[in-house]
C-alpha positions in Angstrom: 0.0 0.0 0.0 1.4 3.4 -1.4 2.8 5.6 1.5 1.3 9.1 2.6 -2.5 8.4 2.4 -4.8 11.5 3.8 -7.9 10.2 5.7 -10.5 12.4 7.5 -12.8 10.4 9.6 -16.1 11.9 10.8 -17.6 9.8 13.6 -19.0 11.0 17.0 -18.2 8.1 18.6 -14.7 8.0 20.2 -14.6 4.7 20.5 -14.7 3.5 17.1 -12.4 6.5 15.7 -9.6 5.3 17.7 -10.2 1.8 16.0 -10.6 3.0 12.8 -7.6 5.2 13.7 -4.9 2.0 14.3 -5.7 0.1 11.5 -5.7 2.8 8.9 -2.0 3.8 10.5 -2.0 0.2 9.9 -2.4 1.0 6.1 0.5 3.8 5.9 -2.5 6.2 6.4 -2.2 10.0 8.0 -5.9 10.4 10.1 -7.4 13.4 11.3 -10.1 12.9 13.7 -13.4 15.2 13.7 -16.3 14.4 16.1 -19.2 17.1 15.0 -20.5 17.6 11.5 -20.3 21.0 10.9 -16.6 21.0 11.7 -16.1 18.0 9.8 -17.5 20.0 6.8 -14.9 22.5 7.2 -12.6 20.3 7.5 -13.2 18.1 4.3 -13.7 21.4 2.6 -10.0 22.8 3.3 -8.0 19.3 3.1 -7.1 17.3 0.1 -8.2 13.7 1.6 -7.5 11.0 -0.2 -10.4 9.1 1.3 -13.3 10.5 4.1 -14.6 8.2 6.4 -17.8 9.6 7.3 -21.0 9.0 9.0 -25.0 9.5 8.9 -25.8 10.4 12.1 -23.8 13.6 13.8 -24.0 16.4 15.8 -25.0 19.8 14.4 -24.7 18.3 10.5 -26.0 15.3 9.2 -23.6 13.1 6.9 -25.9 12.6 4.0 -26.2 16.3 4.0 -21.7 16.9 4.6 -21.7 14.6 1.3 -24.1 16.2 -1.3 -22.2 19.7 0.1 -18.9 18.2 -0.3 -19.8 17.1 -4.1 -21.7 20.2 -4.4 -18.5 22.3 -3.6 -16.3 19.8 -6.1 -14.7 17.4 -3.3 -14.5 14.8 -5.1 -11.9 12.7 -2.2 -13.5 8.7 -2.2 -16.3 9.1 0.7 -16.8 6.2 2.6 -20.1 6.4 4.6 -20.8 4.5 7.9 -24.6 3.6 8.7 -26.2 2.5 12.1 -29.6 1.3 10.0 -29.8 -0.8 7.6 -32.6 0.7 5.9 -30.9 3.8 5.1 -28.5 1.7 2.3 -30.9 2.8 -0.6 -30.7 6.3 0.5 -26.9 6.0 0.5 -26.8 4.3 -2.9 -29.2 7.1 -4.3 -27.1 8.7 -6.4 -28.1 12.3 -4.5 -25.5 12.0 -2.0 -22.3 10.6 -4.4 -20.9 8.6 -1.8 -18.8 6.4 -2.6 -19.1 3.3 -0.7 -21.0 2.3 2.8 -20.8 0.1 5.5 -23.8 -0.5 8.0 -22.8 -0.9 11.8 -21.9 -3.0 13.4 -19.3 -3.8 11.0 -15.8 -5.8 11.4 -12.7 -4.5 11.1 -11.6 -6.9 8.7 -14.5 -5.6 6.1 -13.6 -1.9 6.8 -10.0 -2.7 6.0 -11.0 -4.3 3.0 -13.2 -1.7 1.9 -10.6 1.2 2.2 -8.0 -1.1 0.3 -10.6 -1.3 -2.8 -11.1 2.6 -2.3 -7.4 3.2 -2.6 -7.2 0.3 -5.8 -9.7 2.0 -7.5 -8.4 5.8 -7.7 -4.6 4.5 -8.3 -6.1 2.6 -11.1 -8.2 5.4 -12.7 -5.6 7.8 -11.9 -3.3 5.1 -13.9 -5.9 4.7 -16.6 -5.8 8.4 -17.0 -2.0 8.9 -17.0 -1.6 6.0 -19.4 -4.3 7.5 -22.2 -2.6 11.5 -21.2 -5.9 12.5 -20.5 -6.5 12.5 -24.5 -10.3 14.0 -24.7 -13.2 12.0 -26.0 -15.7 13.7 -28.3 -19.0 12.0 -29.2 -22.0 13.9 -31.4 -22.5 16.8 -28.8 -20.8 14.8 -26.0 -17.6 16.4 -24.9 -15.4 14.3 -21.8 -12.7 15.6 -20.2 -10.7 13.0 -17.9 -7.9 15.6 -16.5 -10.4 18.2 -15.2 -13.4 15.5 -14.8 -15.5 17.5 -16.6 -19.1 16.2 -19.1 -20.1 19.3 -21.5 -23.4 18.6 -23.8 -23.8 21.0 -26.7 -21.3 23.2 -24.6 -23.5 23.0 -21.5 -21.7 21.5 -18.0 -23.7 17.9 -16.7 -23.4 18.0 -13.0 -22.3 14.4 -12.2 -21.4 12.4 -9.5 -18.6 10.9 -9.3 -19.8 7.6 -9.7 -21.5 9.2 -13.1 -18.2 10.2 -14.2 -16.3 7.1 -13.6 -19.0 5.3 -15.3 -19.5 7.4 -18.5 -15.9 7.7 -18.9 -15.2 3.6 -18.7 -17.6 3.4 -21.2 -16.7 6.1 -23.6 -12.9 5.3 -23.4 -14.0 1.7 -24.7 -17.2 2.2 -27.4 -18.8 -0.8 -28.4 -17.3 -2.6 -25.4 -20.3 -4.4 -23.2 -19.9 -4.7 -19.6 -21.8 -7.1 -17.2 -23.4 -5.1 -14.1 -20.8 -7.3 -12.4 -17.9 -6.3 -14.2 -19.1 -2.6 -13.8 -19.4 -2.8 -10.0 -15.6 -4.3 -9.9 -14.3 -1.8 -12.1 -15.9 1.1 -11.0 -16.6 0.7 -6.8 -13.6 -1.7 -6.8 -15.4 -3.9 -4.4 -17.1 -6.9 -4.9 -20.9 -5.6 -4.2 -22.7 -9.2 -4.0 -26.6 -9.0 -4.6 -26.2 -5.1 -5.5 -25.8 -5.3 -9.0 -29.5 -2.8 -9.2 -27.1 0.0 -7.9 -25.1 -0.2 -11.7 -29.3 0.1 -12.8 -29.9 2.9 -11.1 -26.8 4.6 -11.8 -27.3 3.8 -15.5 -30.9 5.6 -15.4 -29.5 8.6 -13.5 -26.8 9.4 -16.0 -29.0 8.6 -18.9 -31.0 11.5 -17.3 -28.7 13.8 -18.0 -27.2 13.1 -21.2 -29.9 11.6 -23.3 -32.3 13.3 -25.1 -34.8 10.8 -24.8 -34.1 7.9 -22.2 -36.8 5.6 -23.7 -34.5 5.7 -27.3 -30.7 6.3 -25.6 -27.9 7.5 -28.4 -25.0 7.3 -26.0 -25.4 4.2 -23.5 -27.1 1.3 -25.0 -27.8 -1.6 -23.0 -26.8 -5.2 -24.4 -29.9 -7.4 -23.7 -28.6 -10.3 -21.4 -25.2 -8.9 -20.6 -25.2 -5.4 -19.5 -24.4 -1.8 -21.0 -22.2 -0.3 -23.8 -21.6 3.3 -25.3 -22.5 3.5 -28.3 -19.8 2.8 -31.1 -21.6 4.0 -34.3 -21.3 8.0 -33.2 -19.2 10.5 -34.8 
């Protein structure tokens, strides 16, 4: 694990940020500890964290409401959300909040540990990805993608995505024609192995669809390949 990490945990319990703390030293990590929302806000907003640990339920600020802020403010550090119900998961995996992963509690250390390795695998990989292709710029019939600066224009207008949104347009687009399995997508995107949540690559798929295509019930740009999963369209200009 690459040295020199930068994680901001946001938990009110003291308890389980000093075992969080240990075992991300464990992983090379650098931790910064925040107990109340509203500072952890601040906080997240002025640091350049390579992965926030935060959770639902705090003092003064709620965490659902730290993360749509965060994304709104373009923090787009790996946000790793910690839930005391189990219920709230769909609200998690709702695309409004652009977290990036979730655990509920109680939760072992082992699966936190493996969670955070995925996080860390996935950005060194995209960051690799991007490196590798030089951030070369992908134009498709209106569609303009920009890896460096993570940015979706449409007929020169801005898309608001989520992170997620990005990652998944821009796998897609960098590899037209190519089909992906819901499977595949949750590996290569979320870097985890999501068992039984392959409907979160669905509803992902709708939401960017959303906001690129003109019509969702005729899609141009992400086609889905019937018995497999999804592909961007190879036939565009």
């Amino acid at each position: 694990m690459p040295m020199n990490k930068r994680v901001l945990i946001v938990e009110d319990d003291e308890s389980i940020v000093e075992l969080l703390t240990i075992h991300l030293r464990d992983l090379h990590a650098e931790v910064d500890q925040v107990y109340d929302g509203e500072l952890g806000l601040e906080t997240a907003l002025k640091g350049a964290y390579d992965l926030i640990v935060l959770d639902i339920n705090l003092p003064s600020r709620d965490g659902l409401d730290i993360c749509r802020e965060l994304r709104a403010a373009k923090i787009f550090s790996p946000i790793l959300m910690l839930t005391a119900r189990s219920e709230e998961i769909d609200k998690i995996l709702g695309l409004e909040t652009g977290a990036d992963d979730y655990l509920t509690k109680p939760f072992s250390i082992r699966e936190f540990t493996a969670r955070v390795k995925a996080i860390f695998r996935r950005v060194e990989m995209l960051n690799s990805a991007s490196q590798e292709a030089d951030y070369e710029m992908i134009e498709r019939e209106g569609i303009t993608i920009d890896p460096e600066k993570r940015k979706v224009l449409k007929n020169e207008s801005r898309l608001e995505l989520t992170p997620k949104e990005f990652d998944l347009l821009l796998l897609l687009a960098q590899h037209p024609g190519r089909s992906y399995s819901r499977e595949r997508l949750l590996s290569l995107v979320w870097g985890y192995e999501f068992n039984g949540y392959e409907h979160t690559v669905n509803s992902h798929i709708n939401r960017l669809r959303a906001k690129i295509e003109d019509d969702m019930t005729e899609p141009k740009y992400i086609l889905t390949t019937w018995g497999v999963g999804y592909r961007f369209n190879d036939e565009l200009s």
